[in-house]
C-alpha positions in Angstrom: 0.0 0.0 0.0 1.0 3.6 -1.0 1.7 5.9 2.3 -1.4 8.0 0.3 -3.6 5.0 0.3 -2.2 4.5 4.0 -3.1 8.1 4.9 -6.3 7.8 3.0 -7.3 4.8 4.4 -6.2 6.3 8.0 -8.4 9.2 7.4 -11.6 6.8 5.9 -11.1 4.3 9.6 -11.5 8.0 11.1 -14.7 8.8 9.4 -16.5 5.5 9.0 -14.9 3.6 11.6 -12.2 0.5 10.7 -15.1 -2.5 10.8 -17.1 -0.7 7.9 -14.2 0.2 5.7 -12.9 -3.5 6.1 -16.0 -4.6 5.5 -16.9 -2.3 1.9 -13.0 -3.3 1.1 -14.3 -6.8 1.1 -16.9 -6.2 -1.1 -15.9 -4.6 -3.8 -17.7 -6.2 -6.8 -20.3 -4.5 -5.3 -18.8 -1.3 -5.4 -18.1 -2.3 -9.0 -21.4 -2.8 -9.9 -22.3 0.4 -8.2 -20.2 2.5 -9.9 -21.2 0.9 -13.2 -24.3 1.8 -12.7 -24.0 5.5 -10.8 -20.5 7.0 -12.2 -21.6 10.5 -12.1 -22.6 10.3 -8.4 -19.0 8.9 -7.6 -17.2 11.3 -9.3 -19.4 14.0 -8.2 -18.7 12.9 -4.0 -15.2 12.4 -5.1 -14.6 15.7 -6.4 -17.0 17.4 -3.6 -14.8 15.4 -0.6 -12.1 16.7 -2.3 -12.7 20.1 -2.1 -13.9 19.7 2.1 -11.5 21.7 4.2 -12.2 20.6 7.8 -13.1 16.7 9.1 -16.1 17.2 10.2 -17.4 18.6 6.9 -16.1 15.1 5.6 -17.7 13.3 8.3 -20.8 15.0 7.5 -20.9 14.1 3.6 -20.2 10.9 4.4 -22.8 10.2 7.1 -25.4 11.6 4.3 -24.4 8.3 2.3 -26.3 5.1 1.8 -24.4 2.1 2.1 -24.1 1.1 -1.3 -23.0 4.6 -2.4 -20.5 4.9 0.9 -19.1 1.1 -0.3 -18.5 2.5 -3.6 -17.0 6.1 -2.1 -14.7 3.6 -0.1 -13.6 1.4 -3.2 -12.7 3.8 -5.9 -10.3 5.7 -3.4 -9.1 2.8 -2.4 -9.4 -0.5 -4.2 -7.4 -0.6 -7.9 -10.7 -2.5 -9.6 -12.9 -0.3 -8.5 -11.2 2.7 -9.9 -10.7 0.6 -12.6 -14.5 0.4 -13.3 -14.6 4.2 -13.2 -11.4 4.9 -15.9 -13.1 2.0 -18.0 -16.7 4.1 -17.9 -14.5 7.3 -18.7 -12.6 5.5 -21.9 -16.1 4.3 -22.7 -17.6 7.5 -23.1 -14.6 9.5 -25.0 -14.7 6.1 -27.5 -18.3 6.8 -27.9 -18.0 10.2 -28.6 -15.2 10.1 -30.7 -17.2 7.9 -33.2 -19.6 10.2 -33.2 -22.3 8.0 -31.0 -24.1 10.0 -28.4 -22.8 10.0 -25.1 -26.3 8.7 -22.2 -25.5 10.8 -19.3 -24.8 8.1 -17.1 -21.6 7.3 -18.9 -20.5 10.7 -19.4 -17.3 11.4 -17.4 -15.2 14.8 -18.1 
């Protein structure tokens, strides 16, 4: 593990508590699947979490999560596959609208 997926993962055990991050690690298919199916809710939280200045601002976002959506939150920042799932829906999207095919808005990723 990188010492920023360490810290990361430090700062997720502070937020969620190490038995639910253990536990969403553990199942990360369904993360996958979530993300498949909800990319632009992920990269929306990701990008919002991001731009969170204090802990308890983050602790508050992520309390507002369901427990599908705070698996997949857990996954993509810290599980290779699902991250994975979210470049593959990105590539998928610029390959559809590079042959001209409209992009759904589910798929769309900037």
């Amino acid at each position: 593990m990188t010492e920023d997926r360490k810290r990361l993962r430090e700062e997720l055990v502070e937020l969620l508590g190490e038995d639910k991050v253990r536990l969403f690690i553990t199942q990360e298919i369904l993360a996958q699947r979530f993300i498949q199916k909800h990319p632009i809710e992920i990269r929306k939280a990701l990008f919002r979490f991001k731009s969170l200045k204090t802990l308890e601002e983050q602790r508050a976002m992520v309390e507002g999560f369901d427990e599908p959506m705070a698996r997949a939150f857990v996954c993509s920042l810290l599980c290779g596959s699902a991250s994975a799932a979210l470049l593959d829906i990105a590539v998928g999207a610029l390959e559809d609208r590079q042959a001209g095919k409209r992009v759904l808005p589910n798929r769309l990723i900037k």
